[in-house]
N, C-alpha and C positions, 0 to 999 in steps of 0.2 A: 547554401541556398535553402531558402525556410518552402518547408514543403506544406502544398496547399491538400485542403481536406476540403469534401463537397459534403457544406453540411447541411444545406438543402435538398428538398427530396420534390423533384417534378412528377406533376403527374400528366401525362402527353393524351393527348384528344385520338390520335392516330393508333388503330390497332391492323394488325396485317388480315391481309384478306382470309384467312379461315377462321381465324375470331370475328369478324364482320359476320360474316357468315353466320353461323352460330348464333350470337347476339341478335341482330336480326331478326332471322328467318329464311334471311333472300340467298339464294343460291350463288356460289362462288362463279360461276356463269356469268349471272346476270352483273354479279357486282364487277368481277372481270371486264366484258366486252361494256359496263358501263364509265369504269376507269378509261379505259379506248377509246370513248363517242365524248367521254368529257363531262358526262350527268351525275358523276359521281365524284365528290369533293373528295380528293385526293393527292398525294405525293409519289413519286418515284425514287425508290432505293435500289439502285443499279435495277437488276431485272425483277422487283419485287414492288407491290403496290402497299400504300400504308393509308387506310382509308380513315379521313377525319370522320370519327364516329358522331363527334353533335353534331356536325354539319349537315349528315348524312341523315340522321333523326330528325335533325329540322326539316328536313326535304320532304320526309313522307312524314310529316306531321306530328310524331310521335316525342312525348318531353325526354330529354335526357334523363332527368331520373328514374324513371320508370323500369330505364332497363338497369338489372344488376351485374355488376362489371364481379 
């Protein structure tokens, strides 16, 4: 069996909610209970939230680039 190598390198828009936080500005609260209400473009990884960070910069207006990852 020819074994596979991953020789691309993705880079994911979703960062977990205390790097959100962080980046940001906005308090793990607010991005919390906004994952909950659904205002917050997000995923669910079992009991862990994975928040789309451009989606989420797009929301309050702010360019992706601007923040440094």
């Amino acid at each position: 069996m020819k074994e596979r190598r991953n020789t691309q390198s993705f880079s994911t828009p979703f960062v977990g909610l205390e790097e959100a936080a962080n980046l940001t500005g906005l308090s793990q609260y607010y991005l919390r209970h906004g994952c909950k209400a659904g205002t917050v473009p997000h995923i669910r990884c079992g009991t862990s939230y994975k928040i789309n960070l451009p989606k989420l910069l797009d929301r309050l207006g702010v360019p992706y680039e601007t923040i440094k990852l």
